[in-house]
N, C-alpha and C positions, 0 to 999 in steps of 0.2 A: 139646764145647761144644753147648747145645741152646738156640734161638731158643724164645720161647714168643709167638707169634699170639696176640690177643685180637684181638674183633669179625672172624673170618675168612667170617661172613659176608652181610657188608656189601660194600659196592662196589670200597673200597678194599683191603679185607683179603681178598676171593677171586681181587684180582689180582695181591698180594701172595703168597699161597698157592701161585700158580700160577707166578709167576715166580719164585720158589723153587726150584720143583718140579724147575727146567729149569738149576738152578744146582748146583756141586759147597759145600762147606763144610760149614757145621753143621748140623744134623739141626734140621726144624722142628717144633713143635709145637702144631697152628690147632685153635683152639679158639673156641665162642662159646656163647651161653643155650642149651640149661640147661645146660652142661657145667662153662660158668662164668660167674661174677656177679662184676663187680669192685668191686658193691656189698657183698659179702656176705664181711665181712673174714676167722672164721672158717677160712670153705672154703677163700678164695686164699690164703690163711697154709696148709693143708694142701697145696695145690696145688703151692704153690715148694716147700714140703717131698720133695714126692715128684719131680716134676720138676726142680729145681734150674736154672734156667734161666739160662744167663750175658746173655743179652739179651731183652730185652721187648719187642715191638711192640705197643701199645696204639692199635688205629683203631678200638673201640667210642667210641659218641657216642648220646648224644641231640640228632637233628639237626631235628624239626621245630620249626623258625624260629619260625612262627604258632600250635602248638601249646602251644609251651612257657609264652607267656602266661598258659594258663589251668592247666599243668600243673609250675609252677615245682619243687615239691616232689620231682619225678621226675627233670626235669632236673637240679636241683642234684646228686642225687644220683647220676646218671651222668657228669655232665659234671666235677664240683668232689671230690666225695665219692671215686669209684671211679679216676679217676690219684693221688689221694694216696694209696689203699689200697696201688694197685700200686707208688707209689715209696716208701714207707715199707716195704716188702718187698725191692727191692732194694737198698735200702740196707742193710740186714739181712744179707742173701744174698751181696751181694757182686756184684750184675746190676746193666748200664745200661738202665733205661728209654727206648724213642725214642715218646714220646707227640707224636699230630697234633693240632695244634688250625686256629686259622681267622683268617680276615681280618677275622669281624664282633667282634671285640674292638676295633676299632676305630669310633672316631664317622662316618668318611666325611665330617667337615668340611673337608679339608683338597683341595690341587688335585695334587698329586704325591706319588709312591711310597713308603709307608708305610717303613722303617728298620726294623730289629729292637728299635731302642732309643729309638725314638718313645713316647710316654707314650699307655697304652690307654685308652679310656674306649666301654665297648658303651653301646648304644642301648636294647639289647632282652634278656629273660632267660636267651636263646642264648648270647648274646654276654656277658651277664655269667658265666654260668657258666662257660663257657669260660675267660674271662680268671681265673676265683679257680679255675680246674684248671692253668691256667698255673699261678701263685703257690703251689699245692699242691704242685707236681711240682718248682718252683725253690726250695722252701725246703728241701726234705729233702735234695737234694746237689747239689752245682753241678758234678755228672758224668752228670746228665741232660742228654737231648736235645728239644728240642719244636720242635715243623716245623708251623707255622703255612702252610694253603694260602687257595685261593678257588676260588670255582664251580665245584666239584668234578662231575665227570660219568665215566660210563664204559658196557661194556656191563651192568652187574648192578645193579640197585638199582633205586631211585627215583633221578629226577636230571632237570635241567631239558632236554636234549638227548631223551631217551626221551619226557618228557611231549609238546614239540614236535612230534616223530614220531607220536604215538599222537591228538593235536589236530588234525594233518595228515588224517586219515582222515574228522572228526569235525565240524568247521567249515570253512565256505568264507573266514572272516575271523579272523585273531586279532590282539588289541591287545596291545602288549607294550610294558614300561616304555622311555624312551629317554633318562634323564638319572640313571641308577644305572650306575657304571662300575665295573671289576671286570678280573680277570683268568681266561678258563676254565683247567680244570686238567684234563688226563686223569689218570685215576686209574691207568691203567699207566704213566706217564711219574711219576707220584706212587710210584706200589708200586716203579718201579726207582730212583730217588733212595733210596728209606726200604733198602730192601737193599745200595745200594753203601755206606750209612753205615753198614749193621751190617755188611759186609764192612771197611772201614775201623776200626771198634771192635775188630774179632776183631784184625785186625793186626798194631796200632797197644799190644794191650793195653789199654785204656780211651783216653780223649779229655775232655778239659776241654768239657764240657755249655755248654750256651744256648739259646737262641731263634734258629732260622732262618725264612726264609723261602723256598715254593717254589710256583710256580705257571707258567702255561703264558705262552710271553713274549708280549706284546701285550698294550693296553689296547684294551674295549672297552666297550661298552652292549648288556643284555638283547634290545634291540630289531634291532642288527649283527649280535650271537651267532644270535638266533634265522633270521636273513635267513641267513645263512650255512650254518645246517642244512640250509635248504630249497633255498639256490643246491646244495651239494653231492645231496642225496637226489633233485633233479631229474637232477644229472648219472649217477648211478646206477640210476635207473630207477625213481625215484616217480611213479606218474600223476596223482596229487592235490596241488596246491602252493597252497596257501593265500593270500588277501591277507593281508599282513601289514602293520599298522598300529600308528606309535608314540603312546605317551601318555604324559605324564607320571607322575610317583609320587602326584600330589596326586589324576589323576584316576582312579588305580589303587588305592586306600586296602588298608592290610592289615591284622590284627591286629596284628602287629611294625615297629617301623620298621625299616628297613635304612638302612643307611649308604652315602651318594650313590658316596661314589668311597675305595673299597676296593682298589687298586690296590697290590700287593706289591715293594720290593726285592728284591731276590733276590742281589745281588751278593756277601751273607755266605757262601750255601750254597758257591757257585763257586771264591770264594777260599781255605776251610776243607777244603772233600772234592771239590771240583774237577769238580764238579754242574752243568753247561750246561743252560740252557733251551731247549726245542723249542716253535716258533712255533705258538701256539694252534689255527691255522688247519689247517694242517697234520696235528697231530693229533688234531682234530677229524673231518677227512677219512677216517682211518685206522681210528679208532673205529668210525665211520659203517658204513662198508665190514664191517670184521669183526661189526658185527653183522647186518646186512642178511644177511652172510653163514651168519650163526649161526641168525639165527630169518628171515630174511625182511624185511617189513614189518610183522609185527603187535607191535605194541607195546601 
């Protein structure tokens, strides 16, 4: 059986890659532009062809939130277009798709932990595309998977934890929103959830698809998150720690709205493939450290 990697390198999908790498089963196959386009239906119709892949991880995204505004046509097309290409393939094929999606499919109007089967409604062109690549991927077999997270961070990427770090160096003050709630998600505590479910799929022989939910436990605000990097990077041996200063959304305006309190269930994943959450903080911590350790401080 052979896993086929999409977006492997992204934040999510090289630590997917690597957690792989270090596990026995099925042979992976990480792939990302130009190798492949899950825009470009064509090629990925040749691509299953030669590959045959019994499971799909799909963690390409169009993720810029305040870009997508002015660049909808892209997004759509990566976000809505490109998991239906891939799940009208494995349906075809005879593959379960496990596509990531997000928390901003949601409005954030609400004061407690989003459901799986809460009714979406985004704010913003992210979030709308996301939610019609949900509906993409859930109309063509209800043997799909979609793993909806939130405040995704890790060592690779762009991501709000690195920027912090690299602002660290940059300014002696930073304002940071304090009334947008949320939950961080490491992206290796993300990439080992998304692999015990495709170790569970190989199994199990397929699994009855949905919508889960997974992110790191605890609720917090941009403004906690961000104080926490710097409590920790001081512990580790930052010289530079910043005032850090909260403000509202109203006096923070952005091109996108974001949704106030995005804050995930998770109790589906747990009960289904038996997927515990690890406390934000903590892996936050661990993050920190391995990267410090990787590069240093230069962010």
């Amino acid at each position: 059986m052979t896993i086929l990697l999409v977006g492997s390198r992204g934040q999510l999908g090289r630590e997917v890659e690597n957690k792989k790498a270090a596990r026995s089963g099925s042979d992976m196959v990480a792939m990302d532009l130009p190798e492949i386009d899950i825009t470009d239906l064509a090629k990925l119709s040749q691509m299953f062809s030669e590959l045959k892949p019994s499971i799909v991880i799909n963690t390409a995204a169009y993720t810029a939130v305040d870009a997508a505004e002015t660049q909808a046509d892209l997004c759509y097309a990566v976000n809505r277009d490109g998991p239906a290409n891939l799940a009208g393939l494995c349906v075809k094929t005879g593959a379960t798709l496990i596509h990531i999606s997000t928390d901003y499919v949601f409005d954030g109007s609400g004061n407690t932990p989003y459901h799986e089967d809460d009714p979406v409604s985004p704010i913003g062109v992210y979030g709308k595309s996301k939610a019609e690549g949900e509906n993409a991927v859930m109309a063509r077999t209800g043997e799909h998977i979609v793993i909806r997270t939130s405040w995704l961070y890790g060592k690779y990427g762009k991501n709000f934890v690195k920027t912090m770090l690299r602002l660290a160096m940059e300014k002696d003050t930073l304002h940071v929103v304090n009334d947008q709630y949320g939950c961080p998600t490491c992206a290796a505590d993300l990439a080992e959830a998304v692999l015990m479910i495709a170790d569970f799929l190989e199994k199990q022989n397929g699994h009855e698809g949905g919508i889960y939910h997974y992110c790191g436990e605890g609720i917090t605000t941009w403004y906690d998150f961000a104080t926490s990097i710097f409590d920790i990077a001081a512990e580790l041996g930052l010289a530079k720690v910043p005032k850090v200063v909260p403000v509202s959304t109203a006096q923070f305006p952005t091109a996108a709205k974001r949704p106030l309190f995005s804050a995930l269930d998770c109790s589906g994943i747990e009960k289904s493939f038996g997927i515990g959450l690890r406390p934000w903080k903590q892996s936050l911590k661990r993050t920190i450290q391995e990267m410090v350790t990787r590069q240093g401080w230069n962010f």
